[in-house]
Structures are given as C-alpha cells and as structure tokens.
C-alpha positions as CSV (number, residue, x, y, z in Angstrom):
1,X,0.0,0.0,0.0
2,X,1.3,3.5,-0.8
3,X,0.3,6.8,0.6
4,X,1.4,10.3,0.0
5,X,1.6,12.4,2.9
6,X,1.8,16.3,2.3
7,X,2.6,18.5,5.8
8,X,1.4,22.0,5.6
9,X,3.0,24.6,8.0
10,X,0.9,27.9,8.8
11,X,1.6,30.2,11.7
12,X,-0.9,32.9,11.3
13,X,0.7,36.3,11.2
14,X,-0.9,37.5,14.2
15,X,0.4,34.9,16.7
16,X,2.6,36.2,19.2
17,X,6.0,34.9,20.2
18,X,5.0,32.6,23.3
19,X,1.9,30.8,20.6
20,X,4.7,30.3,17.8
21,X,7.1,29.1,20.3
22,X,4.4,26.1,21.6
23,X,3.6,25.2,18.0
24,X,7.5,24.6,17.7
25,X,7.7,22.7,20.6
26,X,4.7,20.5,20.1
27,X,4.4,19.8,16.5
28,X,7.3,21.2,14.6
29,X,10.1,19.9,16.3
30,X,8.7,16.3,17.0
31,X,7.9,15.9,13.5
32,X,10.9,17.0,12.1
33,X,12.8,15.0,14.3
34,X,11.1,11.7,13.6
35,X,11.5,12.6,10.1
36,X,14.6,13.1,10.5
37,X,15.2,10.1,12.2
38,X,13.2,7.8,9.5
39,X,14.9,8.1,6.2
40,X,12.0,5.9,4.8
41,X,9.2,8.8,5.8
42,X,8.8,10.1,2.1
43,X,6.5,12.8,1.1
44,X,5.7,16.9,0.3
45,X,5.6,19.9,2.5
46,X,4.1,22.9,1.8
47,X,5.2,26.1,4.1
48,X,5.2,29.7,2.9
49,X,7.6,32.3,3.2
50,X,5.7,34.1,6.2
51,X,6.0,31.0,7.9
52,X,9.8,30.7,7.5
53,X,10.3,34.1,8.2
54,X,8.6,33.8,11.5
55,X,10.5,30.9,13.1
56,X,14.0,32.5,12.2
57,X,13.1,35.8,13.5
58,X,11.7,34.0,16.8
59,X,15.1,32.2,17.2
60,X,13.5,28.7,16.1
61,X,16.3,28.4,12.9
62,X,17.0,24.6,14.5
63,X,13.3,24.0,12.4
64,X,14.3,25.8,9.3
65,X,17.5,23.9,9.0
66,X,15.6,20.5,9.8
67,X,13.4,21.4,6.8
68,X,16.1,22.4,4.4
69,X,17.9,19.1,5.5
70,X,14.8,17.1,4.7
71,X,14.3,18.9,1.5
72,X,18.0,18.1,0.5
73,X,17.5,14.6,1.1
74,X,14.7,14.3,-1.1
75,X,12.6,13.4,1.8
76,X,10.0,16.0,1.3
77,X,9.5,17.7,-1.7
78,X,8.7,21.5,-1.4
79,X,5.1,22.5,-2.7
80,X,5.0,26.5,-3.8
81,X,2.0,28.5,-2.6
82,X,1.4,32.2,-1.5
83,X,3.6,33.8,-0.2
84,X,1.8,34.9,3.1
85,X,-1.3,32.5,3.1
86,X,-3.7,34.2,0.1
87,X,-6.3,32.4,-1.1
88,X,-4.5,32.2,-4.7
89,X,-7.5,31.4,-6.5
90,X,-9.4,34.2,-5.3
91,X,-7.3,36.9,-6.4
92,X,-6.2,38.3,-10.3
93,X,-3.8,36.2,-12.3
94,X,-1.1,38.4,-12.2
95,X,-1.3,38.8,-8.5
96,X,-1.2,34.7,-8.1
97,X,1.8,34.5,-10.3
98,X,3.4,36.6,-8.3
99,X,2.4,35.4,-4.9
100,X,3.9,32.1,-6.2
101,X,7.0,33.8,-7.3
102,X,7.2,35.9,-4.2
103,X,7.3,32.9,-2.0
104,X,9.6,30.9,-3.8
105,X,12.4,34.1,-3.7
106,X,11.9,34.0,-0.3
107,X,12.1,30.5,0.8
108,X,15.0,29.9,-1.7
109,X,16.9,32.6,0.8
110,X,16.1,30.0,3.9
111,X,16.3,26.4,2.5
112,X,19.4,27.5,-0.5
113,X,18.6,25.3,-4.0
114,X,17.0,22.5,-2.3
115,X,13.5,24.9,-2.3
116,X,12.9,24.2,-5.8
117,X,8.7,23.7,-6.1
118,X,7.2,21.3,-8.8
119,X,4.0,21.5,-7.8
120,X,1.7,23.8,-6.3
121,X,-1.3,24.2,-3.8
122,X,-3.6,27.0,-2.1
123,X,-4.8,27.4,1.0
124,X,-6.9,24.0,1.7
125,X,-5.7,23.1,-1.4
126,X,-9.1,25.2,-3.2
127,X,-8.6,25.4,-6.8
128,X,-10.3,27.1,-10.0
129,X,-9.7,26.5,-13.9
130,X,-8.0,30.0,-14.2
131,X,-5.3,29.4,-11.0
132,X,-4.7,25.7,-12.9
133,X,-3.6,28.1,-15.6
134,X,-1.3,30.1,-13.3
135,X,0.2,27.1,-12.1
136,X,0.7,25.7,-15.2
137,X,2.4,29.4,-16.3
138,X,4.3,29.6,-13.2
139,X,6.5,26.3,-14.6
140,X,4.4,24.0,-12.0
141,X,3.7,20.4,-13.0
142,X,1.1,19.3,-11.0
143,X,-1.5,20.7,-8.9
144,X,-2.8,20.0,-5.7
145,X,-6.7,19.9,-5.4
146,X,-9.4,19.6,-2.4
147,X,-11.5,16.3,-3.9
148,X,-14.4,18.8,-3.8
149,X,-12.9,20.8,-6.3
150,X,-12.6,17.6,-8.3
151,X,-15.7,15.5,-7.4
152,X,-18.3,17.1,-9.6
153,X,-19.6,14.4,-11.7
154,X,-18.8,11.0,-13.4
155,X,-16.5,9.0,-10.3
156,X,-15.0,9.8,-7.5
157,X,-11.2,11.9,-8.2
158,X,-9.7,9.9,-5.0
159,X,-10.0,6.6,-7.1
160,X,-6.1,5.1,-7.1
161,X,-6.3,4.3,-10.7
162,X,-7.7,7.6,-12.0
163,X,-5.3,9.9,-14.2
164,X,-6.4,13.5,-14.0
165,X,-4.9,16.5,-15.5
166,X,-6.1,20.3,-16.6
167,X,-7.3,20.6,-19.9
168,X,-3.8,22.6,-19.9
169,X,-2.1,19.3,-19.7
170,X,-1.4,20.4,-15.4
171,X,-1.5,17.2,-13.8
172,X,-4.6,17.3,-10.7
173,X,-3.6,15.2,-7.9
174,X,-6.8,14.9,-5.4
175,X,-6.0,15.6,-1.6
176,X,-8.0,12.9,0.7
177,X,-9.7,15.8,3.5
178,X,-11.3,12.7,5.5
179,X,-8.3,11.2,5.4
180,X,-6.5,13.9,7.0
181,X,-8.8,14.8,9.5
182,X,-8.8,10.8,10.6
183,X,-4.7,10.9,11.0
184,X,-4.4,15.0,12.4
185,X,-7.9,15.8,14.5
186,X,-8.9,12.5,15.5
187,X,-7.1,10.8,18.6
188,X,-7.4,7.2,17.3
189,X,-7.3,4.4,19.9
190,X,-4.8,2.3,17.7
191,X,-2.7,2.8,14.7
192,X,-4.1,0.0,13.2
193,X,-7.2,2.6,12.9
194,X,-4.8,4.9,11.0
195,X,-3.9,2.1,8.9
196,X,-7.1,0.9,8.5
197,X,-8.3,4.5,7.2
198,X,-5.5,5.0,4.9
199,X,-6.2,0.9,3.6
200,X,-10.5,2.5,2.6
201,X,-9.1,5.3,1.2
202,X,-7.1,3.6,-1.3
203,X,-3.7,2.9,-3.1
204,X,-1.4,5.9,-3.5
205,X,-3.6,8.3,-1.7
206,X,-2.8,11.8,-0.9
207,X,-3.5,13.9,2.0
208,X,-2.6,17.1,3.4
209,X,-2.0,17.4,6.7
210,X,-1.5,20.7,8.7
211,X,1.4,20.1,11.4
212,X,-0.1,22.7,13.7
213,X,-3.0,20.0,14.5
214,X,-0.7,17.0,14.8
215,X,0.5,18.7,18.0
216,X,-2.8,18.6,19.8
217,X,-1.9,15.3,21.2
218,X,1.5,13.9,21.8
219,X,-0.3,10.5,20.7
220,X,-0.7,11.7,17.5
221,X,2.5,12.0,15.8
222,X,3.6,8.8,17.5
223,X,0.7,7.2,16.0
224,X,1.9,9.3,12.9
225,X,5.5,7.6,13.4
226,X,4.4,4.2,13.8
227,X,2.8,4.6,10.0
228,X,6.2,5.7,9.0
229,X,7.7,2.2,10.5
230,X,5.4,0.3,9.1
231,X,7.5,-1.7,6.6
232,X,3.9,-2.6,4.6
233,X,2.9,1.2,3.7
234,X,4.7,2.8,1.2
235,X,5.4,6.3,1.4
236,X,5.7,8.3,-1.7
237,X,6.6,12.4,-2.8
238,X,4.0,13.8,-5.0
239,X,5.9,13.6,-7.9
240,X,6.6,10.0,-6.9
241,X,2.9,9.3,-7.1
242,X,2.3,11.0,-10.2
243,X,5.1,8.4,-11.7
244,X,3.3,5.7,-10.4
245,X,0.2,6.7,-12.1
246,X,2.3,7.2,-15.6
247,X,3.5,3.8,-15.1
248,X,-0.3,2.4,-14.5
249,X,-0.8,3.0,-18.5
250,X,-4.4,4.3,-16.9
251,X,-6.4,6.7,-19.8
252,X,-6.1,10.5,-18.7
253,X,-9.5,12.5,-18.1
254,X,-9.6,15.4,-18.7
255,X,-11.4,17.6,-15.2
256,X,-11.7,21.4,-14.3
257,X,-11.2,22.1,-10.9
258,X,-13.4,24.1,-9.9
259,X,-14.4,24.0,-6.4
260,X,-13.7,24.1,-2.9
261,X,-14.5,25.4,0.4
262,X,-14.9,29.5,-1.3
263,X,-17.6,30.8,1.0
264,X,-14.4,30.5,3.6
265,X,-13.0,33.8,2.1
266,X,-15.6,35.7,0.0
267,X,-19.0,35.5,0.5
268,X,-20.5,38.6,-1.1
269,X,-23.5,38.1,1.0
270,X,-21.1,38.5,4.0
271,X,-21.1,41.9,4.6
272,X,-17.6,42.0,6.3
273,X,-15.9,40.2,3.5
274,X,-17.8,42.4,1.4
275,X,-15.7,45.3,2.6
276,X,-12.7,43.3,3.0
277,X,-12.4,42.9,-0.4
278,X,-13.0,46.3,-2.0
279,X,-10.8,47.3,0.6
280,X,-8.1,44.9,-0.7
281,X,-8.6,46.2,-4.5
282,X,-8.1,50.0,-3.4
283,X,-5.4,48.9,-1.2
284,X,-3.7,47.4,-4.2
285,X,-4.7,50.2,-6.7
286,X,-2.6,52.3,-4.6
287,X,0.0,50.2,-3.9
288,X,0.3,49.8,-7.9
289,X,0.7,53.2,-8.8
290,X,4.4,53.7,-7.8
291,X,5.4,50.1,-6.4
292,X,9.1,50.7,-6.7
293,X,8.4,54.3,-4.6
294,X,6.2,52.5,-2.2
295,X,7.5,49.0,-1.6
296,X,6.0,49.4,2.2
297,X,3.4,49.4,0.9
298,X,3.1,46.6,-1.3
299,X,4.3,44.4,2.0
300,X,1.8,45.2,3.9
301,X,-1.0,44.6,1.4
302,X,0.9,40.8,0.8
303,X,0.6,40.0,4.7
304,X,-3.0,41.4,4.9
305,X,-4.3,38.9,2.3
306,X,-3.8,35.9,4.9
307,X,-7.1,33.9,4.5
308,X,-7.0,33.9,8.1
309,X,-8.5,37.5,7.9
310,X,-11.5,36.3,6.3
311,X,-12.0,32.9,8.2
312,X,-12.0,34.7,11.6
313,X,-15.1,36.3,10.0
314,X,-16.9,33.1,10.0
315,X,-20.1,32.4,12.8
316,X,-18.5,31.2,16.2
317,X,-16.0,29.6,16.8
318,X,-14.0,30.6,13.7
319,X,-15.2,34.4,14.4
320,X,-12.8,36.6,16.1
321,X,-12.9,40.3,15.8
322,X,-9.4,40.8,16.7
323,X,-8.0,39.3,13.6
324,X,-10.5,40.8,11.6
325,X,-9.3,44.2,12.8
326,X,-5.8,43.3,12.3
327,X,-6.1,42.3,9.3
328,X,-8.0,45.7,8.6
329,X,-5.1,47.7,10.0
330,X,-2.6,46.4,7.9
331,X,-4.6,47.5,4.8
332,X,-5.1,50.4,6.3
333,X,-1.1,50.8,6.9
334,X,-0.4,49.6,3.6
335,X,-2.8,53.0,1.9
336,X,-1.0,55.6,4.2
337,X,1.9,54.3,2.8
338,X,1.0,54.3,-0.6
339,X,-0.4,58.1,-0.8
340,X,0.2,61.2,1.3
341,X,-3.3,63.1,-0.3
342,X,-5.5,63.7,3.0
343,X,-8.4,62.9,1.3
344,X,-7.4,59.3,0.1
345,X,-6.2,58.8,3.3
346,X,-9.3,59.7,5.0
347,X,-10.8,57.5,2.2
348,X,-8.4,54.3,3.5
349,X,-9.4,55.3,6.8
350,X,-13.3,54.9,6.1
351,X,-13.1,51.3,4.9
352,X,-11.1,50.1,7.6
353,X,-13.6,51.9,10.2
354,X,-16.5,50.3,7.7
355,X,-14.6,46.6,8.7
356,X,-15.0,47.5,12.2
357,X,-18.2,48.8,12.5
358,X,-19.3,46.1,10.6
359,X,-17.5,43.1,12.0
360,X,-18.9,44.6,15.7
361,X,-22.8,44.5,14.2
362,X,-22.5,41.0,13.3
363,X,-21.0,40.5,16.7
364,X,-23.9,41.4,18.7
365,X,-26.3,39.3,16.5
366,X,-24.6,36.2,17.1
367,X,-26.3,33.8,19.8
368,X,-25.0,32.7,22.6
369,X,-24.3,29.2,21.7
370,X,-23.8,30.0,18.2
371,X,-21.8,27.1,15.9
372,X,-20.1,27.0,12.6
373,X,-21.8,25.3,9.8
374,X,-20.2,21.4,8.8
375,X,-18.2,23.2,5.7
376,X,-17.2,26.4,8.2
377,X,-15.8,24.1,11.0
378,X,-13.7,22.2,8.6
379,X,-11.2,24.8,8.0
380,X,-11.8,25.9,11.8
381,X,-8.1,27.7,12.7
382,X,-6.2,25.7,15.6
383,X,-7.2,26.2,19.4
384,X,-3.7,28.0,19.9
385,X,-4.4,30.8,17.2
386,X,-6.5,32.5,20.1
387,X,-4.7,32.0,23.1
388,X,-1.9,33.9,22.6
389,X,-2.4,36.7,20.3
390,X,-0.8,40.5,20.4
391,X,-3.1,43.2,21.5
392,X,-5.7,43.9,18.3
393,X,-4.4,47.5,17.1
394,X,-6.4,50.7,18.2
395,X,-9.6,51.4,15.8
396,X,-8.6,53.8,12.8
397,X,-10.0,57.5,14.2
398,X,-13.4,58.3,12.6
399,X,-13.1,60.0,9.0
400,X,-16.0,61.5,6.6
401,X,-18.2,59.6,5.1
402,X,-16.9,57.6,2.0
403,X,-17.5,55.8,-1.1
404,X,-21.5,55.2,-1.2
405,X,-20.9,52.0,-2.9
406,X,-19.3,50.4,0.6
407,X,-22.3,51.8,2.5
C-alpha cells in the first residue's frame, strides 16, 4: 500500500512569540525529528515564506535547518504556494503569479537550492480552472486539489487508478480531507485505525496534513510515526505518485477544478468580507501606482491577504474580531503608505472603520451558543491561534463619510 503524505505549515501572522514558540515545541520539532530520524518517511511539504520568516526571527532556525535538510535529502519535496497564506485562486492572475513567485524568492533565501517547487497548492488546497492556468504558467507540473474541487460528476477523483490533468495538460492530484482529519484531528485508539483509514481510502492516496494540528496530542504524531515504521505502507513524494500513475498506463481524463471550500473567504452576502475585499482592491490600486516608490506598501498589502483574515469572519468559533481588525489595520497601513493626499487617506481610513463597524454589528447578532456550519468548522483555525495573540491595534480615528458603494 502507498500513501502520499503532504505537511502544511501555517503560523498565522498575528500569533505572538510565546503561541509560535508552543507550536515549535509540540508539532514542529517532533515531527521534524522523527522525520529526521526515519529516512523511509517520504512525502511533500508545503510552508510559505511568512512562515519561514517567522521561526527564524523567533530564534527557532534549529526548524528551518531540519526542513532544508529534509528537502536536500529528497525526503520532502517543497510544494509552492502564497507567499503569506492568500487564497490564490481568489485573487487576479497576475497577482497569483506573483504570490507564487514571491514565496519561492523568499524561501530559496532560507532552504538554498534544495526549495525548488514542482508542484503547487492554495490554502486548503481550493482550486479554479484560471489558478490551474497560473500554475501551469508559473512552470508547476502538477497541482494540488481539495476532492471537492474535483468530485463534480462521473467517479470519484480519490479513485487510485484515476489519471487526472487540466485541460492545460497540469496534472490534478486529489488531496484525501477525510483522510486527514482521521490521522491529524482525530485521537485514534490504535494505529491500526490509522492504517485501516488509509487501507479505505485507497492505493497511493494523498492527503494534506496541517502540522499545527498534529501537536494537539503527543499520541498523534507517535501514532503518525508508527505509520512511517510500518514496513507494509509505502510512502511516496508527490511527484513519486504522479510516476506511479504514468507507469499504471491508466487513460487520462480530462477535469476542471473548480471547487472548494470559497464561502471560507468571499461571500458577497457577508457583509464584512464584502468590505474586505474592496478594501483589498483599493489597497492594491494604490500600492500599484508607484510600487518601486512605495514597496512598504506593497508588503503590507501581501501579509493582509492571509485567509485567516477572512476565516476569523466566520459564525462562532472561527469568528474573532481581533483578527478581523488586524487584518484591517494592515490594509489600512499599507494605503498611508502608498499616498500622502489627506483625502485618500481619510478615504483608507473609512473602509477600515466600515470593517469594524461592521465586524462589531455581526458581533452582537450572534447567539450565545452559536456554531459553525459542517463546511465552516472544517477549516476551523487551531485552538492555539487564540490563546496567545498580540493586543488587536487601536480602531482607525473616525473619517468622513466615504465611497456610497461600501455603505
């Protein structure tokens, strides 16, 4: 039996030092380690640059050199992605080209030539026909797609046999999300339940798991390890598993992937992501106008496009106000720095005010005991997120009235 594990490292960008510093010690390190310590443990990892840039400013470098090792080892292939966590297919081409592009100068700085990325994937591996295409421009071979985005019709895209590609020729390689919650959420009494999982969902299955989860319980990434040692399961890189389905001489279909969990990060019903996002395109109108002038502001705006801004407007418990307004102040930052006219500035300051105002509204109308819908809670952020968070930045000051079309 083969499998195709693909770890995903996150640290939201609002975590503060002592959060980061437990995520190291209770899922980075350990799984590095027995990586490390398993030359057989085969697969992908996907971390982007704000991720990397994080543990080496917080003095965890002994993780960024564990990663570059296992990347130079072949033991996990790098998968590109945004550069600060964007949802990719969500925003313009040219902007996802360069996400991609942004991330891969950056991490090249940390892991040297061993960061060199195949294959790509968004956040919670969503997917569209036109980001396919930026893949595909970008130089990537394969793609890396939530089976929602791939399940629409005729069978199901997890079957081990089943060649699928873009009609661009980008080879779609499905990402098992049951399968990954069974091995990261779940605390399974056994690891022959692990096994057993893996064994129903089939020969050569992929799955992406997010490291920060695997920490919740120590008993997880033993149970993780004991898969590893488990001379019967085979593990495999992505690349590795799409040579295995060249070599199965199975027909290729042909499949647009189009799906995925969207409503995570624009809604236009919502009305915060509403304002979010024609906040973002101002934002990046005036970050455009003299980018080599203004490359402040053209920072901030990549760090403010974390889907973590948008999740954490989600019903309870994904809502959390804090992050909303963080995420508002740095778009906010990112205008000021961009223009010095008073009256785009107080124009930057009403959307950002709109975000609050807003984001407190919804507040009060939640219930008590509200919960997260089934697709909501799926991408729910890790318990640690809100622990230990930096004090949310004071409210912009109150400005004129602005653009009618926000109100």
């Amino acid at each position: 039996m083969r499998w195709c594990p693909v770890f995903s490292l996150h640290l939201p960008p609002d975590l503060d030092g002592e959060a980061v510093a437990q995520a190291v010690k209770t899922a980075y390190r350990p799984l590095t380690r027995a990586l490390l310590r398993r030359p057989q443990a085969r697969g992908g990892v996907i971390v982007d640059a704000g991720t990397t840039e994080r543990l080496r400013r917080d003095n965890h470098e002994e993780i960024v050199i564990a990663l570059r090792t296992l990347m130079e080892r072949a033991q996990l292939e790098p998968v590109g992605t945004s550069a600060y966590g964007a949802p990719l297919p969500l925003l313009r081409d040219d902007e996802a080209l360069r996400q991609l592009a942004r991330n891969a100068a950056i991490n090249r700085t940390f892991f040297g030539l061993a960061y060199r990325p195949t294959g790509a994937a968004a956040r919670s591996c969503s997917a569209s026909p036109a980001f396919a295409q930026v893949a595909q421009r970008a130089g990537h071979r394969y793609l890396l797609c939530d089976t929602r985005a791939l399940d629409a019709g005729g069978a199901p895209a997890t079957a081990p046999d089943r060649r699928l590609r873009s009609p661009g020729g980008l080879t779609l390689l499905p990402a098992d999300g049951e399968l990954a919650q069974a091995i990261s959420e779940r605390t399974a009494t056994r690891t022959a339940t692990l096994r057993a999982a893996i064994d129903r969902a089939g020969d050569g299955v992929l799955c992406v798991l997010p490291v920060e989860r695997l920490g919740d319980d120590a008993a997880r990434l033993r149970r993780l390890a004991a898969l590893f040692d488990d001379a019967t399961l085979v593990c495999q890189t992505p690349s590795e598993r799409i040579a295995a389905l060249d070599r199965s001489g199975a027909a290729v279909e042909i499949r647009e992937p189009d799906g995925g969990p969207w409503l995570l990060w624009h809604d236009p019903a919502h009305p915060v992501h509403r304002v979010q996002w024609r906040f973002i395109a101002h934002a990046l109108e005036l970050a455009l106008r003299d980018p080599e002038g203004h490359p402040r502001a053209r920072e901030l705006l990549d760090r403010a496009l974390c889907a973590d801004y948008f999740t954490a407007a989600l019903p309870p418990p994904l809502w959390d106000r804090a992050r909303i307004e963080h995420g508002a102040a740095l778009l906010l930052e990112s205008a000021l720095a961009a223009v010095s006219d008073e009256e785009e500035q107080a124009e930057a300051r009403f959307y950002a005010l709109e975000i609050r105002e807003r984001a407190l509204a919804r507040e009060r109308g939640f219930p008590p005991d509200g919960e997260a819908t089934i697709s909501e809670a799926s991408a729910r952020p890790h318990p640690r997120e809100a622990a230990s968070r930096p004090p949310a930045p004071a409210p912009p000051q109150a400005a004129p009235p602005g653009p009618a079309e926000v109100r």
